[in-house]
N, C-alpha and C positions, 0 to 999 in steps of 0.2 A: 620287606623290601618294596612291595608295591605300593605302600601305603606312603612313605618316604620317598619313591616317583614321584605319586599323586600329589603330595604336600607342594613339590620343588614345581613339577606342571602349573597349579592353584596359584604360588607365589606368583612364580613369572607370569603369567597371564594377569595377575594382579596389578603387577608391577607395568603391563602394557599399554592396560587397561586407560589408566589417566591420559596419558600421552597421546592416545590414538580419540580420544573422545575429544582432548583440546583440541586435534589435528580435522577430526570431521565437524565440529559445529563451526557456523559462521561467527565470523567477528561482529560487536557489537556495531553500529555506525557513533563516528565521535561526535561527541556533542559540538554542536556550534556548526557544523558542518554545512556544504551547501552542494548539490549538483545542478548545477547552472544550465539552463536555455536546452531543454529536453521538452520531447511529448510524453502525454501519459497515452500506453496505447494495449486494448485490450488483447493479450493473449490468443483467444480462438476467436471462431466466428470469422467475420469480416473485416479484424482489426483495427476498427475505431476507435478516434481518441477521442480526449474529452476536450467538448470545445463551447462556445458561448456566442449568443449575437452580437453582447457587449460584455462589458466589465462592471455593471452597476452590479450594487447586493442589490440580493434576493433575486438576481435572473437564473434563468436553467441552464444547469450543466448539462450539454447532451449529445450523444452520440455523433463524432463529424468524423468526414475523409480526414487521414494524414495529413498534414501533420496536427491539425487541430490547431487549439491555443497553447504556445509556449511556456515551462514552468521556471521554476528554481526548487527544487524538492532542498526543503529545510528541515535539517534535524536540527532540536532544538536541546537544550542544555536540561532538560526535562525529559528528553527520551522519547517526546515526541515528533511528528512528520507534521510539517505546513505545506501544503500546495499553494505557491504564491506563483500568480499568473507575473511573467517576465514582463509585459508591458502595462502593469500595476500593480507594484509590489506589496501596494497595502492589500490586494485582495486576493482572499485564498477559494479555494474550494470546500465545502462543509457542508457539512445535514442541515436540512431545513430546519426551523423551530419545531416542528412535527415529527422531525427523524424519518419522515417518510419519502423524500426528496434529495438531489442532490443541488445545491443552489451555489451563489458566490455570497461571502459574507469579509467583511474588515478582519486580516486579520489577526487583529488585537481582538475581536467579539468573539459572540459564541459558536460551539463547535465546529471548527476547525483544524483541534489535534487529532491527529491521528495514528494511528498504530502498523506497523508494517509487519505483515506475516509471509516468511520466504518460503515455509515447509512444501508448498508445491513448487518450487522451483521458479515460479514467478515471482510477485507481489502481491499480496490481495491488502487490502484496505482497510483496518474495519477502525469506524471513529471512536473517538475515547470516550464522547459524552450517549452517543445513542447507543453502543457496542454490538451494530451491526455492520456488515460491510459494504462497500461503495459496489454497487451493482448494475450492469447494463443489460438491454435488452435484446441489443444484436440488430438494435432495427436504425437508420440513419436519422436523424434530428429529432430521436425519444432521449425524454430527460432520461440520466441517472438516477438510480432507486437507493435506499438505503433497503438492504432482507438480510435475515439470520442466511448462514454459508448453505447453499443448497436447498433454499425454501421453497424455491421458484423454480419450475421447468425450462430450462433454454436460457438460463439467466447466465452472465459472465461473471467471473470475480476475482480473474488472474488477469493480473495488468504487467507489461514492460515499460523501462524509460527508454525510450528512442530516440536519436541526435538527429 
């Protein structure tokens, strides 16, 4: 008799099991997508966004007051994120050649994709070709770092978009 419980308990829990798992994970984002004319802005700390003197490649991404430089966060039919500055849409944000840096690059050039992690509740960033993440220091017009998640003491790596 109890064993015949247990079995009918097992199923239906089974049986909940999918439903409630589709019900708590996020939806993917759809390919092609865009969210238009936002800040990227960091989580804790002093909530800096990312911002630049100018728009050439190879300048430094780096810590500014709100609102910062404006984006278009592009998901891309690849599954990747492009950070395209709204008033030059050919230029993204991406790792330096070195991966040590956060700089502006074309972008159609090199790294540029990125990968978007929500499991804290934020975003964190990590790019596709150096597969570390987009990291700040908390201090005002310090570049952005590429570091492994938690490599650095004091370092950010949960970002919001911001209207």
């Amino acid at each position: 008799m109890i064993r015949n419980v247990v079995r009918a308990v097992t199923a239906l829990l089974a049986a909940l099991a999918v439903p409630a798992a589709m019900f708590v994970a996020p939806l993917p984002a759809s390919a092609n997508t865009t969210i238009p004319n936002v800040s990227v802005r960091e989580t804790f700390g002093h909530n800096f966004c990312l911002g630049s003197d100018n728009l050439d490649s190879f300048t430094a991404v780096v810590e500014r007051d709100c609102p910062g430089r404006k984006f278009n966060v592009e998901f891309t039919d690849t599954g990747f994120v492009k950070l395209r500055f709204r008033s030059s849409t050919s230029q993204c944000v991406a790792a330096s050649n070195n991966f040590q840096n956060v700089v502006i690059h074309p972008c159609d050039g090199a790294n540029v994709d990125w990968i978007t992690d929500t499991s804290t509740g934020h975003t964190r960033f990590i790019n596709r070709q150096a597969g570390t993440l987009l990291s700040g220091h908390n201090r005002l017009n310090s570049q952005f770092f590429m570091d492994c998640a938690g490599c650095t003491s004091g370092e950010l790596q949960n970002f919001d978009l911001a209207t």
